[in-house]
N, CA, C and O atoms as a Tinker XYZ file with bonds, in Angstrom:
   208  protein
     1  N      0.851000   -1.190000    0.000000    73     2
     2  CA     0.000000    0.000000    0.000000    64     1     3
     3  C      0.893000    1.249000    0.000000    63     2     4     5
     4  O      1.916000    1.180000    0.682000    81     3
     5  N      0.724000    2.013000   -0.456000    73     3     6
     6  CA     1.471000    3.722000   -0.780000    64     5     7
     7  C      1.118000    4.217000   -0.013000    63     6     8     9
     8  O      0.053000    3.779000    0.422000    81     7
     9  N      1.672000    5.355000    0.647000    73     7    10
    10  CA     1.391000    6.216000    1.476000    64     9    11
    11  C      0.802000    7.697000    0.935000    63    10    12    13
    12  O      1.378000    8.355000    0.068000    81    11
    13  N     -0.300000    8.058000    1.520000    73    11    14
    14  CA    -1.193000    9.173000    0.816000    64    13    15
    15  C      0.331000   10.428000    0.461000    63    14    16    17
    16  O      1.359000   10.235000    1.110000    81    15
    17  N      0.293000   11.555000   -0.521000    73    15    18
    18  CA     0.857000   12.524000   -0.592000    64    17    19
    19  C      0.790000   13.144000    0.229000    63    18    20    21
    20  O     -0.363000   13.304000    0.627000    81    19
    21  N      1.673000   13.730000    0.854000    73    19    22
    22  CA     1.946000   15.106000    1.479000    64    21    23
    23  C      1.221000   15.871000    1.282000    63    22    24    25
    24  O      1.162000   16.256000    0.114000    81    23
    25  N      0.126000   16.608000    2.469000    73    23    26
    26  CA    -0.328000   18.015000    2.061000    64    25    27
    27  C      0.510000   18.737000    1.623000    63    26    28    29
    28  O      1.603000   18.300000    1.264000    81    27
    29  N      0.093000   20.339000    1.539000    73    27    30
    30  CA     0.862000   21.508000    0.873000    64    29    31
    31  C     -0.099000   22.584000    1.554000    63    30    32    33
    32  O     -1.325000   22.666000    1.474000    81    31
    33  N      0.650000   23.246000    2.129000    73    31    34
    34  CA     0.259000   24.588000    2.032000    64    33    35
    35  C     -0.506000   25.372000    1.189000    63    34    36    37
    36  O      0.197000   25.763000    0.257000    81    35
    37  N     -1.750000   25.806000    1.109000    73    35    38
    38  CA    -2.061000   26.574000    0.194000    64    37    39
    39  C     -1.972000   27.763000    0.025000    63    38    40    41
    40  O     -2.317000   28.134000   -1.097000    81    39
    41  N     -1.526000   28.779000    0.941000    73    39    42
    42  CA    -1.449000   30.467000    1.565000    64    41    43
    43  C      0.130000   30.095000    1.632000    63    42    44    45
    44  O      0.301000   29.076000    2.302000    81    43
    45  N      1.301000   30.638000    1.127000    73    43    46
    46  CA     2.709000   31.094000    2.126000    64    45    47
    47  C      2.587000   32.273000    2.410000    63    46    48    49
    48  O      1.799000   33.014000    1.822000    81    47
    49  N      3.561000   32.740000    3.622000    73    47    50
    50  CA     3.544000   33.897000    4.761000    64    49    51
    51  C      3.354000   34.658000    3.716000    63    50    52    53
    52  O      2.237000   35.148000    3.886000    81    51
    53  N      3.906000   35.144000    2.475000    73    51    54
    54  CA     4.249000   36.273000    1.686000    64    53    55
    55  C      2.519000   35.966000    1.243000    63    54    56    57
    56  O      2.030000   37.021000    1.646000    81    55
    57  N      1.525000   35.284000    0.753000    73    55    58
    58  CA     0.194000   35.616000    0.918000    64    57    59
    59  C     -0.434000   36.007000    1.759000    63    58    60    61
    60  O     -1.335000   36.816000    1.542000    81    59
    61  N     -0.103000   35.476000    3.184000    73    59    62
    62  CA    -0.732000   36.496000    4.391000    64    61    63
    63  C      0.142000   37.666000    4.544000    63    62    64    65
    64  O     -0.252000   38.237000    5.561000    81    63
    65  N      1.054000   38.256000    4.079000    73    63    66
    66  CA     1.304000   39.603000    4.006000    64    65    67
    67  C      0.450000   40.354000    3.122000    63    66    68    69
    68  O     -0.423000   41.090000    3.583000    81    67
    69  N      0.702000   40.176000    1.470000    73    67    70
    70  CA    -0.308000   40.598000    0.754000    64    69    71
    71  C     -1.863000   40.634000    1.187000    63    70    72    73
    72  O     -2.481000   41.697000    1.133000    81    71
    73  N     -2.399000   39.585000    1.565000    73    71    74
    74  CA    -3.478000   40.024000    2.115000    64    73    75
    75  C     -3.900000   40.809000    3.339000    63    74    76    77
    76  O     -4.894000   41.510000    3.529000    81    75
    77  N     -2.906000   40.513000    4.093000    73    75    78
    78  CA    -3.170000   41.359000    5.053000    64    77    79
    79  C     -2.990000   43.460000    5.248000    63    78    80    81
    80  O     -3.577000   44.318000    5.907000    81    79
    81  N     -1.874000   43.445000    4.265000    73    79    82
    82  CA    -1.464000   44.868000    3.405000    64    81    83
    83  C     -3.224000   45.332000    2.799000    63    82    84    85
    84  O     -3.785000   46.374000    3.136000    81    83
    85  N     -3.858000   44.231000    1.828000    73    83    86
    86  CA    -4.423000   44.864000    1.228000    64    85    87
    87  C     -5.837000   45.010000    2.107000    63    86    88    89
    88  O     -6.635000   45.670000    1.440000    81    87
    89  N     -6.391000   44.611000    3.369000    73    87    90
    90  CA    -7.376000   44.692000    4.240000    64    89    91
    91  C     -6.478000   45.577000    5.199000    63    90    92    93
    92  O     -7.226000   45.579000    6.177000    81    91
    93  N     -5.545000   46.218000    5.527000    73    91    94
    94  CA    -5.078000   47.548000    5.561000    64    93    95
    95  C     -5.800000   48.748000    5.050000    63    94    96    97
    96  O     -6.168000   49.725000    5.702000    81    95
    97  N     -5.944000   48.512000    3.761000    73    95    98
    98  CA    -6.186000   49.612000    2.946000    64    97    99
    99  C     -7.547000   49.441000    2.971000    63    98   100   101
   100  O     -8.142000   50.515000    2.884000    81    99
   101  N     -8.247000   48.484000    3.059000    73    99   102
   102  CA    -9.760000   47.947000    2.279000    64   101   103
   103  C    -10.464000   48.426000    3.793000    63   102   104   105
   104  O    -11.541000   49.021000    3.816000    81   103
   105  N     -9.757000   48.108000    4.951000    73   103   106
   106  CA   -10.605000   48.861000    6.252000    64   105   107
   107  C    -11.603000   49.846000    6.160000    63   106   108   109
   108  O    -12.827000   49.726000    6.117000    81   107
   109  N    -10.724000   51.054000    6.130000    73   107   110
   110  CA   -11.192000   52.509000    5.945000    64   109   111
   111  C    -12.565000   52.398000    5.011000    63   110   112   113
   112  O    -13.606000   52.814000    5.520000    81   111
   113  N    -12.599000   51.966000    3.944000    73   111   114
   114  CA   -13.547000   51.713000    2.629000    64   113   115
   115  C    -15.322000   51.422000    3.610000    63   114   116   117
   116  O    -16.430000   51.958000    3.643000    81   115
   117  N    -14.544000   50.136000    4.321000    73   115   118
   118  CA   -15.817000   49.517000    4.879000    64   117   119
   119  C    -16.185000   49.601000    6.735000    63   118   120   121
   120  O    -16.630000   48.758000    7.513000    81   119
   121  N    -15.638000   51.389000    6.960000    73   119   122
   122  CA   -15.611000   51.301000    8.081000    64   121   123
   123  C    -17.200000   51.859000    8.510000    63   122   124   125
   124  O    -17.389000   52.049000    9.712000    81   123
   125  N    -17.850000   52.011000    7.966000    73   123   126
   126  CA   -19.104000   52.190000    8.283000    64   125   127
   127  C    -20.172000   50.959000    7.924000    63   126   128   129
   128  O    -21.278000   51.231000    8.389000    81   127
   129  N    -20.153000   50.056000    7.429000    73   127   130
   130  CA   -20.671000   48.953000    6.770000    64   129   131
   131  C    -20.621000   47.798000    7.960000    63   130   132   133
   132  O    -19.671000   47.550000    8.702000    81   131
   133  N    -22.050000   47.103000    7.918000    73   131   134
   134  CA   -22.030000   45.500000    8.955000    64   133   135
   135  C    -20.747000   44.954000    8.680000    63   134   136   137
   136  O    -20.287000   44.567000    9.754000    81   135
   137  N    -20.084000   44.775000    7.904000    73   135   138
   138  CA   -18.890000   44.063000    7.900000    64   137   139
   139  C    -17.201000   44.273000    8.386000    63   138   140   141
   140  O    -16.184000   43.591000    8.519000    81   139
   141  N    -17.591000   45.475000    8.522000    73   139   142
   142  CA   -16.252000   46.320000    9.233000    64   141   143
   143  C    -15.545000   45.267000   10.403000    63   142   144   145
   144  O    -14.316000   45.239000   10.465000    81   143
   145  N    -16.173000   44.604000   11.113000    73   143   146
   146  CA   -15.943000   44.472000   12.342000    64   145   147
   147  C    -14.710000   42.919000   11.746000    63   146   148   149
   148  O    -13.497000   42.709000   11.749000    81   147
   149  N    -16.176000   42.053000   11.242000    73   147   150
   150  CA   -15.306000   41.031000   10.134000    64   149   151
   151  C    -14.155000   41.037000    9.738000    63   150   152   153
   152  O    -13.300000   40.223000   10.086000    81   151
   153  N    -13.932000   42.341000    8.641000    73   151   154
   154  CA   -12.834000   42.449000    8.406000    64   153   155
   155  C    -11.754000   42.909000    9.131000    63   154   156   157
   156  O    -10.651000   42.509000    8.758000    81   155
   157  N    -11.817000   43.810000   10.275000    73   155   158
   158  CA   -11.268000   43.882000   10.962000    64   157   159
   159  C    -10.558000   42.795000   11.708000    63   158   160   161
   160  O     -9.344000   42.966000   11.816000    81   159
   161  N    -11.187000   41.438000   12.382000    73   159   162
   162  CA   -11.444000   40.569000   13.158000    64   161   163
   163  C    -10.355000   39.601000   12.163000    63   162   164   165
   164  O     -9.546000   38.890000   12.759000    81   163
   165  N    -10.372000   39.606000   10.400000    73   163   166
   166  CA    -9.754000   38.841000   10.156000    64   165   167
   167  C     -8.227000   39.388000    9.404000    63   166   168   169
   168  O     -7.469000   38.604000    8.832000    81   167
   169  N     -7.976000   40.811000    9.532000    73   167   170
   170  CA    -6.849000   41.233000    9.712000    64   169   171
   171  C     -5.978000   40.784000   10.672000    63   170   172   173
   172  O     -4.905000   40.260000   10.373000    81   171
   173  N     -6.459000   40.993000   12.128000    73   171   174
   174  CA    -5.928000   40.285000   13.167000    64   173   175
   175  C     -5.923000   38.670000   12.846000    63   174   176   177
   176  O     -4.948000   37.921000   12.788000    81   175
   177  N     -6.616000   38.520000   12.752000    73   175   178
   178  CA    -6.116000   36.518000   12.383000    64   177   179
   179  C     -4.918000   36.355000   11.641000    63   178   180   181
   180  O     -3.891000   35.748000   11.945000    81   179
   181  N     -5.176000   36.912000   10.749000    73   179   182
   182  CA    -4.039000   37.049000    9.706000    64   181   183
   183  C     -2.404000   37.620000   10.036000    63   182   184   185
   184  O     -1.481000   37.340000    9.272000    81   183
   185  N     -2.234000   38.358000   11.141000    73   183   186
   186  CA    -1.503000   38.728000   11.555000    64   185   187
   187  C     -0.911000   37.828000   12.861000    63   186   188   189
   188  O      0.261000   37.877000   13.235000    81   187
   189  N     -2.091000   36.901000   13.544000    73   187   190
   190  CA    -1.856000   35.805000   13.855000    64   189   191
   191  C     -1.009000   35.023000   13.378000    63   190   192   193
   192  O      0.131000   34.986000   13.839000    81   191
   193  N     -1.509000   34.041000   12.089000    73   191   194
   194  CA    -1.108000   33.621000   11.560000    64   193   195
   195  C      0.435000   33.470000   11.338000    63   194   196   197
   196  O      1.205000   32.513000   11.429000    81   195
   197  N      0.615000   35.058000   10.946000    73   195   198
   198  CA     2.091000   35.240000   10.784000    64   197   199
   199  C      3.118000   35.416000   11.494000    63   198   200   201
   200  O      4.275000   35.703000   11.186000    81   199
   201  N      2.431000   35.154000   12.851000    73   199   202
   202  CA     3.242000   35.104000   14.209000    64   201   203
   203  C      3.332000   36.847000   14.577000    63   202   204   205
   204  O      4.028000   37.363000   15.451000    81   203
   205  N      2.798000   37.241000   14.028000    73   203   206
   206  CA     3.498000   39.110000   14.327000    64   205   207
   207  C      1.846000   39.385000   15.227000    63   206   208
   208  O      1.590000   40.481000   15.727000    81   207
């Protein structure tokens, strides 16, 4: 029997930078909107993520 493949990463750090850079900018846009908080909420994850 074979052993299943190796996952993979689908995001590297340099994608949670880019994304996180660009919900930087995208904040302000949707700071009055139900979703502000969201995006906010997943900036911080994202910055999680990246250990910072």
């Amino acid at each position: 029997m074979t052993e299943p493949a190796r996952s993979r990463a689908v995001l590297s750090s340099e994608d949670f930078k880019l994304l996180r850079k660009a919900l930087e900018h995208y904040l302000p846009t949707v700071a009055d909107s139900e979703d502000s908080k969201k995006f906010a909420r997943l900036y911080h994850r994202l910055g999680s993520a990246m250990g910072s």
